[in-house]
C-alpha positions as CSV (number, residue, x, y, z in Angstrom):
1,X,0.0,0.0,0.0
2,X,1.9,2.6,-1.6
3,X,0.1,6.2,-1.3
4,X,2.2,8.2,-3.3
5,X,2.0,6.0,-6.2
6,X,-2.2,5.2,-6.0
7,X,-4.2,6.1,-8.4
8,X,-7.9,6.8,-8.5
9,X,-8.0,3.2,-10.7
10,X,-5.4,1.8,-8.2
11,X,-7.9,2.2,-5.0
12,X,-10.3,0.6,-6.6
13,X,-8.3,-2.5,-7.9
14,X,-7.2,-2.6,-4.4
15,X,-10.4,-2.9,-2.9
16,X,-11.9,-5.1,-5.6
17,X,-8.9,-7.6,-5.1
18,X,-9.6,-7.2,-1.2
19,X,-5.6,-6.7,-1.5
20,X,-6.5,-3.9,1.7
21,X,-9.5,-2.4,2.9
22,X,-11.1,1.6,2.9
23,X,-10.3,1.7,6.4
24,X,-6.8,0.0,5.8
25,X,-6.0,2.9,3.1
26,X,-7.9,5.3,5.2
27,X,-5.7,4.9,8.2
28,X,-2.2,4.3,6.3
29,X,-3.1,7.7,4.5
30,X,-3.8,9.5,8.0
31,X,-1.1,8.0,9.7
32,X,1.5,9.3,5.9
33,X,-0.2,12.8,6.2
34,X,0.7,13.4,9.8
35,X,4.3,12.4,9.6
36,X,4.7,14.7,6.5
37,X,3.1,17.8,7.6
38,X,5.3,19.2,9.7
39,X,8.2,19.3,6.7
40,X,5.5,21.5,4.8
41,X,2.5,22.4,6.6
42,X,0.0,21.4,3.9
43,X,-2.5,20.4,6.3
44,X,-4.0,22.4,9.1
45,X,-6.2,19.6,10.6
46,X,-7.1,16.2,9.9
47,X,-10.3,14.2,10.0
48,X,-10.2,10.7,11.4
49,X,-13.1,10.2,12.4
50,X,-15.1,10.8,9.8
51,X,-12.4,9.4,7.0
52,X,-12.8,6.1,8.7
53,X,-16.7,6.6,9.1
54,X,-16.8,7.1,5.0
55,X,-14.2,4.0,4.5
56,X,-16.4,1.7,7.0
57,X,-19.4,3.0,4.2
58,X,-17.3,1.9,1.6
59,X,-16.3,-1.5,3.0
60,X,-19.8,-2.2,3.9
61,X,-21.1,-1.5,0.3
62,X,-18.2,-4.0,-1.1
63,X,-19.1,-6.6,1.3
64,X,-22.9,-6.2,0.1
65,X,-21.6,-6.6,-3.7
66,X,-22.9,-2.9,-4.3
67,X,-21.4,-0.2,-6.4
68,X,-18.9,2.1,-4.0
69,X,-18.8,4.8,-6.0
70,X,-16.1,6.1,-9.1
71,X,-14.0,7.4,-5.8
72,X,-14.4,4.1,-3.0
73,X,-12.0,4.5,-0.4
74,X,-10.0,7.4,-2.4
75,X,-8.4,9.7,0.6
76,X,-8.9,13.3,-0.9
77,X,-7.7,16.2,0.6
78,X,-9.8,19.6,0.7
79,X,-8.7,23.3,1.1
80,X,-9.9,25.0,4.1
81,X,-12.6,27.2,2.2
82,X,-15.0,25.0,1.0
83,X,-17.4,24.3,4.1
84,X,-17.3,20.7,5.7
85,X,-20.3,19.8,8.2
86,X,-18.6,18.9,12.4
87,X,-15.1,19.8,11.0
88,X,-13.1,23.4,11.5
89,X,-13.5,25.4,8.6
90,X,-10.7,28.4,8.9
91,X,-10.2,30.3,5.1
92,X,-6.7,30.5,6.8
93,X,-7.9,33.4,9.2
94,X,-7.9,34.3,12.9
95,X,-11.0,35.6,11.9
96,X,-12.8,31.9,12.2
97,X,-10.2,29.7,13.9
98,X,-13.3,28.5,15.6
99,X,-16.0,28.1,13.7
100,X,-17.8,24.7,12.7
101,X,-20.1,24.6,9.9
102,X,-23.5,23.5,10.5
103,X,-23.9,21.6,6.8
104,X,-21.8,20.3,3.6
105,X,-20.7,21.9,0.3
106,X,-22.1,20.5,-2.3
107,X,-18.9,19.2,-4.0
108,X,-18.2,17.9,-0.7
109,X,-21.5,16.5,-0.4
110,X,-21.0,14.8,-4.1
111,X,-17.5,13.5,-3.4
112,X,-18.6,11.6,-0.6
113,X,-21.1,10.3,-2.1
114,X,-18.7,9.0,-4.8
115,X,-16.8,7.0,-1.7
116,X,-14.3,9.8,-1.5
117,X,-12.4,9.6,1.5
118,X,-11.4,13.1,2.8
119,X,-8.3,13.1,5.1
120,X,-8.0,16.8,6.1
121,X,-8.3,20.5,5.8
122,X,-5.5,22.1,3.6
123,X,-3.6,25.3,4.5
124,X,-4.3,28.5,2.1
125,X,-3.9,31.7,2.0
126,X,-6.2,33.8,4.2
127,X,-9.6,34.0,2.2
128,X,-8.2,32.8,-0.5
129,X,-6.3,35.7,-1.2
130,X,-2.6,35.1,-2.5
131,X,-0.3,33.8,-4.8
132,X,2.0,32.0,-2.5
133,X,0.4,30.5,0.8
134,X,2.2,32.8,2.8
135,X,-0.9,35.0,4.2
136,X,-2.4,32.4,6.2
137,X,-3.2,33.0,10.1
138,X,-1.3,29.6,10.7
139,X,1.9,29.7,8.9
140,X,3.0,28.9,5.1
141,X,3.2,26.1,3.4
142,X,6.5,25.1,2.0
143,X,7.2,23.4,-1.2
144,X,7.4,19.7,-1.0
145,X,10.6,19.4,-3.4
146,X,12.5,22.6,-1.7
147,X,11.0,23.7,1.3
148,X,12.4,26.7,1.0
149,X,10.0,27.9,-1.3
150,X,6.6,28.5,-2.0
151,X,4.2,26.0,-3.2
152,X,2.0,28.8,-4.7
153,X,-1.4,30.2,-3.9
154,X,-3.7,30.4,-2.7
155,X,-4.7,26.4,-2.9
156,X,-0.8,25.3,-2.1
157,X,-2.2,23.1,0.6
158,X,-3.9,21.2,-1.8
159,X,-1.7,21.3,-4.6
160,X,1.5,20.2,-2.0
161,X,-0.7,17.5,-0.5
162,X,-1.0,15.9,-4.0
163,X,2.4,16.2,-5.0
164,X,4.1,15.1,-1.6
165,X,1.6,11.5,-2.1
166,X,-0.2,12.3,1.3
167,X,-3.7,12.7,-1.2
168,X,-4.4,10.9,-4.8
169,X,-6.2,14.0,-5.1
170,X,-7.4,17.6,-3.4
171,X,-10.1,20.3,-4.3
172,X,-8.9,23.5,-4.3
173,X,-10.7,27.0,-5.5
174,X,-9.4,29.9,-8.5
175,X,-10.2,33.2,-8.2
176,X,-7.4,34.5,-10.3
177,X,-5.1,31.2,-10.8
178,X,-5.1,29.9,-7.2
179,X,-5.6,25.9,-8.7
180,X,-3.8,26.3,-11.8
181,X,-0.3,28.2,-10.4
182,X,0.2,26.1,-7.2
183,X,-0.2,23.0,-9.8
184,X,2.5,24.4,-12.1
185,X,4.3,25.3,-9.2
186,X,4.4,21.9,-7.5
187,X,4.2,20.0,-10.5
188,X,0.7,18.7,-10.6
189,X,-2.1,18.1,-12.5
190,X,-5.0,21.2,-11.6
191,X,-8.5,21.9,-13.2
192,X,-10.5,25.2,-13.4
193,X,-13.7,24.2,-14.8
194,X,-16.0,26.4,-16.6
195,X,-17.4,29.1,-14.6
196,X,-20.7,27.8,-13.4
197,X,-19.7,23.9,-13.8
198,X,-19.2,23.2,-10.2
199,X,-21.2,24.2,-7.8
200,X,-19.7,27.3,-5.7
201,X,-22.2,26.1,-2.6
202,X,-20.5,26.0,0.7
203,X,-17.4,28.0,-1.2
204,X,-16.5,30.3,1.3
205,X,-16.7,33.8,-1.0
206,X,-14.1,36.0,-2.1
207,X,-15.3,37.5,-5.6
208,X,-18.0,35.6,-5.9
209,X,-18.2,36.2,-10.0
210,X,-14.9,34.7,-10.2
211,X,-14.5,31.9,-7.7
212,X,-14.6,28.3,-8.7
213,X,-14.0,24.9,-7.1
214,X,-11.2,22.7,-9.1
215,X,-9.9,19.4,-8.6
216,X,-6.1,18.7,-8.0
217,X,-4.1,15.2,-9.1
218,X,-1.2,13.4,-10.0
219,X,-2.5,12.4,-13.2
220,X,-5.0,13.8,-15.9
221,X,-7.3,11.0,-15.5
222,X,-7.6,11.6,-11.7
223,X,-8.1,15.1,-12.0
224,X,-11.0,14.1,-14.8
225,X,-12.6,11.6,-12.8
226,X,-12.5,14.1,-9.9
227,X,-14.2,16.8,-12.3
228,X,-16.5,14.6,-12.9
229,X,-17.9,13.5,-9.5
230,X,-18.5,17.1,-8.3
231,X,-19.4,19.1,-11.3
232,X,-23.3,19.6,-12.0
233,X,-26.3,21.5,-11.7
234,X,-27.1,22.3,-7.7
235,X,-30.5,24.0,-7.4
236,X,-28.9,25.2,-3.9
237,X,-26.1,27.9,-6.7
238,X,-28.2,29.8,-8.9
239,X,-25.0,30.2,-10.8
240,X,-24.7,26.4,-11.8
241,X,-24.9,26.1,-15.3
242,X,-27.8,23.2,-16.4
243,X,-25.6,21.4,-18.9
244,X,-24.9,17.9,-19.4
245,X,-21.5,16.3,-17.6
246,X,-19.6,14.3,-20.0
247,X,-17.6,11.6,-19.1
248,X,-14.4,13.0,-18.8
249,X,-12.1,10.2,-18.2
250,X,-14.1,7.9,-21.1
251,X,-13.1,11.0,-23.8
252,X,-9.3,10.5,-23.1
253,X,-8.9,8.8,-26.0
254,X,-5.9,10.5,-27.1
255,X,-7.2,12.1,-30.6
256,X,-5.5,15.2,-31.2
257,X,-4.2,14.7,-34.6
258,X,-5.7,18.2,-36.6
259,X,-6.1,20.2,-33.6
260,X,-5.8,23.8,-33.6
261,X,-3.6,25.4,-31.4
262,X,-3.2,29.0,-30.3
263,X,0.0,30.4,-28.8
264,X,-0.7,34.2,-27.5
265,X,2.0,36.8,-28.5
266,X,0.9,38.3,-25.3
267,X,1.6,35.5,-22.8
268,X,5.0,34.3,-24.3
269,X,7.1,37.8,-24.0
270,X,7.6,38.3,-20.2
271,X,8.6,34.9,-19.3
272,X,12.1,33.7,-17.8
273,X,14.0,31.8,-20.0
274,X,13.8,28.6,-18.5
275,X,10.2,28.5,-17.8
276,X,10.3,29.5,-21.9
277,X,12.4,26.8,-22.7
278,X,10.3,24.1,-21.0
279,X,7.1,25.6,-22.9
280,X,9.2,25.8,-26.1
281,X,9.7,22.0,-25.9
282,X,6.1,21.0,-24.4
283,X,4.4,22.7,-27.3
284,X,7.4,20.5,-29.8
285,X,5.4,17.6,-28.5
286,X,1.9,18.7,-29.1
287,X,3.4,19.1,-32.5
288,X,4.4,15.6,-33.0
289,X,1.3,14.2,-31.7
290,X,-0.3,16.1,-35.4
291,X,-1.4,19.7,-33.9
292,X,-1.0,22.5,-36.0
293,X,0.3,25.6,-34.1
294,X,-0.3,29.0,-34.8
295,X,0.1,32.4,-33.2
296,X,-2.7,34.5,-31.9
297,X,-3.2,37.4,-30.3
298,X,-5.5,38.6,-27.2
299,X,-4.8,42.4,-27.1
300,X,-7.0,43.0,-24.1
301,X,-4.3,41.0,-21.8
302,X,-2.5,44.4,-20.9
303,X,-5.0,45.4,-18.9
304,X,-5.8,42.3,-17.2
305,X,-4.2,42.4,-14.0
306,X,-5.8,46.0,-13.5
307,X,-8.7,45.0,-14.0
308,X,-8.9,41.8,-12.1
309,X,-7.8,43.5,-9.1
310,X,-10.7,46.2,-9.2
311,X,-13.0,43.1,-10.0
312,X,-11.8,41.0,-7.1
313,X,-11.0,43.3,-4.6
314,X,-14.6,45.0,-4.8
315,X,-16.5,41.7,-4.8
316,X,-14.0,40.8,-1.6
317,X,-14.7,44.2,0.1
318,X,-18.7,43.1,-0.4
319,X,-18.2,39.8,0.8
320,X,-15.9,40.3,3.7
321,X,-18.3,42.9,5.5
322,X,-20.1,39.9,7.0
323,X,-17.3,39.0,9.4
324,X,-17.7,41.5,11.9
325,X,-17.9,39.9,15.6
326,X,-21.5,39.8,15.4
327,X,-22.5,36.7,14.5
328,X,-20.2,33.4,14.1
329,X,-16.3,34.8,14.2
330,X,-13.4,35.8,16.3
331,X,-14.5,38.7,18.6
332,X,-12.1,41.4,20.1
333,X,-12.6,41.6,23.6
334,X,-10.9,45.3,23.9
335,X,-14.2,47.4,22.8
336,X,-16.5,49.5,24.8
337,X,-19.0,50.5,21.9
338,X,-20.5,48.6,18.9
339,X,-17.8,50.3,16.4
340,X,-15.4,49.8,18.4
341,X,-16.0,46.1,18.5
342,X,-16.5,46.3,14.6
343,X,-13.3,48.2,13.7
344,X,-10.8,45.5,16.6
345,X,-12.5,43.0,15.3
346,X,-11.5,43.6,11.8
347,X,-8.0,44.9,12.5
348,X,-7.1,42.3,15.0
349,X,-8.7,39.6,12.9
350,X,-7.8,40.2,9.4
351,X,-3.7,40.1,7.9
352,X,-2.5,42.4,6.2
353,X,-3.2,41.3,2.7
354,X,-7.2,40.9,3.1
355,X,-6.8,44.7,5.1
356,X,-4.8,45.7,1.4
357,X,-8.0,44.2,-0.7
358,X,-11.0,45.6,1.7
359,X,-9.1,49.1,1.3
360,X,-8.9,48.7,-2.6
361,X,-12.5,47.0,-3.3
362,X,-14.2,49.5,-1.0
363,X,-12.1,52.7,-2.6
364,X,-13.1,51.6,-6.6
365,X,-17.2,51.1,-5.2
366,X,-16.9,54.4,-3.2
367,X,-19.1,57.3,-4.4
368,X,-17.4,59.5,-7.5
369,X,-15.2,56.3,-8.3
370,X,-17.5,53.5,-9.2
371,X,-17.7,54.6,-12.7
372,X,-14.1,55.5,-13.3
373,X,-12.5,52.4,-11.8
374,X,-15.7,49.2,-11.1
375,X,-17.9,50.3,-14.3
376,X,-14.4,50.3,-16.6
377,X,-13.4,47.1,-15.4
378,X,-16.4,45.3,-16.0
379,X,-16.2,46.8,-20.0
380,X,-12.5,45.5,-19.9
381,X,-13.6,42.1,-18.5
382,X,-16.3,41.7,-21.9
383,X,-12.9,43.0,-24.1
384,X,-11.0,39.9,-22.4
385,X,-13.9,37.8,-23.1
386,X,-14.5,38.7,-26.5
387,X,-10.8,38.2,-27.3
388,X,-11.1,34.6,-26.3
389,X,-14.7,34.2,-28.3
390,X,-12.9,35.6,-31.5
391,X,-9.5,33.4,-31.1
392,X,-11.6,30.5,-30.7
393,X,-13.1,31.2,-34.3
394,X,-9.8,29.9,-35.1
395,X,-8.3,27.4,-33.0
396,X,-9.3,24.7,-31.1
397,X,-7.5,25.6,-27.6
398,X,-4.7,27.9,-26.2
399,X,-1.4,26.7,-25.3
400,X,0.3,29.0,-23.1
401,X,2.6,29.3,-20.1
402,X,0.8,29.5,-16.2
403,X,3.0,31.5,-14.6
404,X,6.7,33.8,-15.5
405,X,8.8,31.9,-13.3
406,X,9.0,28.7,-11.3
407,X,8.3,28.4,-7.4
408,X,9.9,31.3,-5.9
409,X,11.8,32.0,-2.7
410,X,9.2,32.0,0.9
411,X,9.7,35.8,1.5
412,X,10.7,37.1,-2.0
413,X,8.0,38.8,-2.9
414,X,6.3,39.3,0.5
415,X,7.2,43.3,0.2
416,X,6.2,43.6,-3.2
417,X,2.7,43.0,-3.5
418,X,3.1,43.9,-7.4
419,X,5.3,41.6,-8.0
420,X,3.5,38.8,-6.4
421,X,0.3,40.0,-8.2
422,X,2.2,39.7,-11.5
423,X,2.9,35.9,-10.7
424,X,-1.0,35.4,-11.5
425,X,-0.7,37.3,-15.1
426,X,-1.6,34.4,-17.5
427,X,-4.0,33.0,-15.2
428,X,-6.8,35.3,-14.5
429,X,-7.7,35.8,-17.7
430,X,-9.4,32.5,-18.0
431,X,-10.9,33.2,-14.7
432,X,-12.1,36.8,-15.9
433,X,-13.6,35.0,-19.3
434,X,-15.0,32.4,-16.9
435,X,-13.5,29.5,-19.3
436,X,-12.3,25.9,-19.1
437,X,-8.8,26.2,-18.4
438,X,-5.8,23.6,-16.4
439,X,-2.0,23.4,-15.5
440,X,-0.6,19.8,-16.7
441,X,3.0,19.4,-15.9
442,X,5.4,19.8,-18.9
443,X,8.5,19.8,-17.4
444,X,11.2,21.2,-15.2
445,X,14.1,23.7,-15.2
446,X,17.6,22.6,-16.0
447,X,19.2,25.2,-13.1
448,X,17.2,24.2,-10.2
449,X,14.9,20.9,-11.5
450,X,11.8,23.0,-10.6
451,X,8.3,21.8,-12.5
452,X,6.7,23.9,-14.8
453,X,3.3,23.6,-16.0
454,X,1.6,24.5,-19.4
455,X,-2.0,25.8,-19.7
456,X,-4.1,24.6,-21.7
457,X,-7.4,26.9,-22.5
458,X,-10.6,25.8,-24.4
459,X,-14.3,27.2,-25.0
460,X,-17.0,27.7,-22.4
461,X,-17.8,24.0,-21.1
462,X,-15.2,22.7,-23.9
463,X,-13.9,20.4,-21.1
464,X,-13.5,17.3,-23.5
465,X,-10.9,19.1,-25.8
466,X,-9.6,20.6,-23.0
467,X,-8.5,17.1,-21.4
468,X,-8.1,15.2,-24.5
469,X,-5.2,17.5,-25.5
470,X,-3.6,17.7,-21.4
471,X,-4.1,13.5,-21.5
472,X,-2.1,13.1,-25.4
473,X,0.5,15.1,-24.0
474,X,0.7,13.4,-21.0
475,X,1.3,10.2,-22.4
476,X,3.6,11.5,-25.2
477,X,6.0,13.0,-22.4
478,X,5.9,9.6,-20.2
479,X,3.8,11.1,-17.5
């Protein structure tokens, strides 16, 4: 029983061939979490009891000869935003160190259902709001190849717990790139559906048109099966799309010959040279597999980054007015009047970086500045969107880099929050055009061996392409 080499189709062979039990993997996968957290604190708690209450489930359904589900017995970590019913929910903050959600999210309802297993509550940034896991309340996580650097962010938990072996596979959420840059960072496979394809109940919000829930794996075909268990209508999200849910994992049939790829001008002229190289030679395979490559151009990506972060930070500025010491969060105990308890509650409870993005949301929604700054955003955002619309007139998917660089140093870019925000340029475009979009590892970099991962980018609920294309490559460059 080998965790860090299971797949998905490995559980499941397992259990079948009664070669170990759910509660066998269950507790092997608690007891390989525990001893590996403290090298990179990807977990903040774990969940025995109710891991081994979902593997006794699963046992008992095999016993009976019934169907366990596409996930029996799969241990599946899940980042520490999306609400879980008798277990802590934190969003990395002081803010709700305490609190216990009453119910479920749905994908977490859905994944259990499936037989998932889920071990523990991954480390984040606070809120979701970072590019490196360095802005939680409870410490960072460090990468799992050098933990001296970052795994990404915010979703690092997840992305770490995957790529250390402790989980076959995580959920994580992308509000700007938070799935798809920890993935490329730590060298894993990471999803962000179509806006609208999984529900975003029991999401904890930060820019609520931009969040989604995305799966995390070792392998395409994990993160595809994973997709497919969670994604859906939910009458509980008025912003679940009703469409149909292919079968992911059944469409990996590796037919890319005559597929048209895009390669934007826009996304290929800032990046490092290494993480240019290892594109350069990803995009050589996709070649050889019988795709025709072709440049393309999305204009509109200058002004991405400035408008994402009047986008985001307004929506965050909205959503985060609820946590004020009134209801279900931290309280500061140093107040003599009502605002007084408000305004210690807030500072006291809130870091620095979700302080930076209440300041900016509320500023660009103030009177005399919604116009000039919100308004023009939201006209950029349709320019972004149209841009992708018109380049898929032409091609079949976009091939481009996730992030500049490789995992950077823990504290490089702490000081400069520009800097970090730039980290997330070639992701939150997809997030802004609310596409299909996902990081599938391509390679590493001949100085310091660190992974790099390519994007891949397809229509609106063009999931099939988009997976058909990661799962060719995949197999053409031994992964």
């Amino acid at each position: 029983m080998d965790i860090p080499t299971l797949s998905i189709d490995g559980v499941r062979q397992g259990l079948v061939a009664r070669r170990w039990s759910a509660v066998e993997l269950a507790s092997e996968a608690l007891r390989l979490a525990e001893a590996e957290n403290p090298r990179t604190g990807a977990y903040l708690r774990f969940s025995p009891e109710r891991a081994l209450e979902t593997a006794g489930r699963v046992d008992a359904l095999i016993a009976r000869g019934e169907d366990p589900g596409p996930l029996a017995g799969v241990p599946v970590a899940v980042k520490d935003v999306i609400l879980t019913r008798g277990v802590k929910t934190t969003c990395g903050s002081r803010l709700l160190a305490d609190y216990i959600p009453p119910y479920d999210a749905t994908a977490i309802q859905r994944l259990e259902a499936a037989g998932g297993v889920m071990i523990g509550k991954t480390n984040c940034d606070e809120f979701a709001m970072g590019s490196s896991t360095e802005n939680s309340a409870f410490g960072p996580v460090r990468h799992p190849l050098d933990p001296s650097r970052v795994p990404g962010g915010s979703s690092g938990g997840s992305a770490a717990a995957v790529a250390q072996g402790t989980a076959v596979v995580a959920l994580g959420s992308d509000t700007g790139g938070s799935i798809r840059q920890p993935a490329s960072f730590c060298g894993v496979v990471g999803v962000t559906p179509t806006y609208g394809r999984v529900s975003r109940y029991g999401l904890t919000a930060f820019a609520s048109s931009l969040d989604h829930i995305g799966p995390f794996g070792r392998s395409v075909r994990d993160a595809a099966t994973l997709l497919r268990v969670i994604a859906g209508r939910d009458p509980c999200d008025t912003t679940s799309a009703d469409a149909p849910v292919p079968d992911y994992p059944a469409l990996l049939d590796g037919r890319v010959k005559g597929l048209k790829l895009g390669l934007p001008r826009e996304y290929l002229k800032d990046l490092t040279s290494e993480t240019g190289d290892v594109i350069a030679r990803g995009v050589e395979v996709l070649q050889g597999l019988g795709c025709q490559v072709r440049d393309i151009s999305l204009p509109a990506t200058d002004y991405a980054i400035a408008c994402y972060y009047i986008i985001a930070t307004a929506e965050a500025s909205s959503n985060l007015a609820r946590y004020d010491g009134v209801r279900y969060t931290f309280r500061s105990g140093s107040s003599q009047t009502l605002s007084d308890m408000y305004r210690n509650t807030r500072g006291e409870g809130f870091g620095a970086e979700c302080k930076r993005r209440i300041m900016l949301g509320t500023y660009v929604l103030s009177h005399g500045y919604y116009d000039a700054y919100y308004l023009k955003a939201q006209k950029v955002r349709a320019l972004i969107t149209r841009d992708f619309i018109k380049a898929f007139e032409e091609v079949d998917a976009i091939v481009a880099p996730v992030s500049p660089f490789p995992a950077f140093k823990l504290g490089e870019k702490v000081d400069d929050p520009i800097a970090m925000y730039l980290s997330d340029i070639y992701t939150i475009t997809g997030d802004l055009a609310g596409i299909p979009c996902m990081s599938v590892p391509c390679g590493t970099t001949a100085r310091d061996g660190l992974p790099v991962g390519m994007q891949i980018l397809t229509r609106h609920f063009d999931e099939p392409t988009m997976f058909r294309l990661a799962g060719a490559y995949e197999k053409a460059a031994g992964g």
